[in-house]
C-alpha positions as CSV (number, residue, x, y, z in Angstrom):
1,X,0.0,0.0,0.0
2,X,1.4,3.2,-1.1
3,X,0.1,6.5,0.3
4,X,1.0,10.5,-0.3
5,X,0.3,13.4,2.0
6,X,-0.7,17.0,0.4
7,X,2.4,18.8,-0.6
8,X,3.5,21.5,1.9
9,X,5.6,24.6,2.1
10,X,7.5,25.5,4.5
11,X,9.6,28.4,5.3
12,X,12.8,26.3,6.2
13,X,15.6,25.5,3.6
14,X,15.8,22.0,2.3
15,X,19.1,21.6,4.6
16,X,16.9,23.0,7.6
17,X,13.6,21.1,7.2
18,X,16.2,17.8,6.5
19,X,17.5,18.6,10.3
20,X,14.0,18.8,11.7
21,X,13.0,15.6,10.5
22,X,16.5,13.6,11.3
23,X,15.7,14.8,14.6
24,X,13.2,12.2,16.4
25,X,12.4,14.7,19.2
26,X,10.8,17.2,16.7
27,X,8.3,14.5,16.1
28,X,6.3,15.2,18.9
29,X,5.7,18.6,17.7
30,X,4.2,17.6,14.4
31,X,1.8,14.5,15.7
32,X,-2.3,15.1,15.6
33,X,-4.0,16.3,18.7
34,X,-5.6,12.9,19.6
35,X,-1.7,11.1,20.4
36,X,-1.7,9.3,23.6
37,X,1.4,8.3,23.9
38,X,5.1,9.9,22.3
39,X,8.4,8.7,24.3
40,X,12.0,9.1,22.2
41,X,13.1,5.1,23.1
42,X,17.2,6.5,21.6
43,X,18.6,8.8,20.0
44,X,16.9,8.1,16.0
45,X,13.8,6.0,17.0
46,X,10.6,7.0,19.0
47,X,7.6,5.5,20.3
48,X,3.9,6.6,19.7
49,X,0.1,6.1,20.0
50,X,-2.9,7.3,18.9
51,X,-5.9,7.1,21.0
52,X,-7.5,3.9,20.0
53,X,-4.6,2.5,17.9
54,X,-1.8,0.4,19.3
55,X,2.1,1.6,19.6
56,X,4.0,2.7,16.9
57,X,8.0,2.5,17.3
58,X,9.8,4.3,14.2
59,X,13.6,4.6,13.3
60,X,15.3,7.3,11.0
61,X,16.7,4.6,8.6
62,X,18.4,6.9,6.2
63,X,19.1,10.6,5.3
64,X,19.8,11.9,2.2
65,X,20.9,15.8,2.7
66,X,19.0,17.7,2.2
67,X,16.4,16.3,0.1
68,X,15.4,12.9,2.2
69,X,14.5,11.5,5.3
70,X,13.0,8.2,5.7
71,X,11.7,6.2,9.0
72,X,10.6,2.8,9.1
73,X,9.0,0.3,11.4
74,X,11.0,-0.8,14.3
75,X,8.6,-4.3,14.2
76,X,8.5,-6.3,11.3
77,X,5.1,-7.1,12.5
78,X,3.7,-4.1,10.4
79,X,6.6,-3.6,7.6
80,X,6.8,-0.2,6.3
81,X,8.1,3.5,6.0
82,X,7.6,6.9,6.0
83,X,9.8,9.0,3.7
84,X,10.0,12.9,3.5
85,X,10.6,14.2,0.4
86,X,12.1,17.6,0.6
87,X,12.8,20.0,-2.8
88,X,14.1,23.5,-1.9
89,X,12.3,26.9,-3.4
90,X,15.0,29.1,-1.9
91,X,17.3,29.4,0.6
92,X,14.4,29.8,2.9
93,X,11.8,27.9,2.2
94,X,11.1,24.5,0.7
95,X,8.4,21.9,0.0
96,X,7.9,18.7,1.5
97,X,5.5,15.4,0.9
98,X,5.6,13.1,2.8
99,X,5.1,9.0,1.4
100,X,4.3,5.9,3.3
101,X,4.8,2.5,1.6
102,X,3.4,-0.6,3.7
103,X,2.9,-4.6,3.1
104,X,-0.8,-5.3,4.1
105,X,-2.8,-7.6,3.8
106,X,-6.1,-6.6,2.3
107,X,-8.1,-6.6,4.9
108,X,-5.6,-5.0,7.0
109,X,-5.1,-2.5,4.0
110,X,-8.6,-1.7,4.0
111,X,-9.0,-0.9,7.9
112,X,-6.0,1.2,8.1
113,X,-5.5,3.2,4.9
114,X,-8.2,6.1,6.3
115,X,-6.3,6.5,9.3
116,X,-3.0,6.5,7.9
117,X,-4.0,8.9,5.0
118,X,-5.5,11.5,7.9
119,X,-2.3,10.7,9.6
120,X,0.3,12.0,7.1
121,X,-1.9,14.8,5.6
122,X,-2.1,16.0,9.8
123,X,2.3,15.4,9.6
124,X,2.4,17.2,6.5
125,X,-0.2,20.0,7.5
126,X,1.6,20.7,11.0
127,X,5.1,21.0,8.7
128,X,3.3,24.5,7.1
129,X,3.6,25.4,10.8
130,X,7.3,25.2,11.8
């Protein structure tokens, strides 16, 4: 299953923005309102849950500066990532979208593609802000 959030601007460079999402702690800033849970576990990798849904553990598995950042799935219970794909305007601002790629089953697919979807687009929306 391959999802895309809305594509955002942000007032950051590309270099900038790449630093704010390498950074596990700035996570917390950027999550939906309804998160019950958000713990950095080390130094790349962090926790979190959404009311209603169980824990999430994600990793930065790989930077590409200043145009990517991509977390994955600590579990290989539910396989997938979350990449951030950054393309500077200027030298203060740039544009981000974020893309998560996933191996469901269908069913699976079906129950959590709504949530996932409202998910990023909240990531990506709360990106505009910082």
């Amino acid at each position: 299953m391959k999802l895309n959030s809305k594509k955002v601007t942000t007032q950051k460079s590309a270099a900038e923005l790449c630093d704010f999402l390498a950074d596990v702690r700035n996570f917390e800033t950027l999550m939906p309102e309804n998160i019950s849970k958000f713990e950095v576990i080390r130094e790349n990798a962090f926790v979190f849950a959404l009311k209603g849904m169980p824990e999430i553990a994600l990793e930065v598995k790989e930077v590409e500066k200043p145009n990517k950042v991509v977390l994955g799935a600590i579990s290989d219970k539910i396989p997938f990532t979350l990449t951030g794909n950054i393309e500077e305007i200027s030298e203060n601002a740039s544009t981000v979208e974020l893309h998560f790629e996933g191996e469901f089953n269908a069913m699976m697919a079906m129950m959590v593609k709504g949530p996932i979807s409202k998910f990023i687009d909240t990531l990506a929306s709360n990106l505009e802000q910082v």
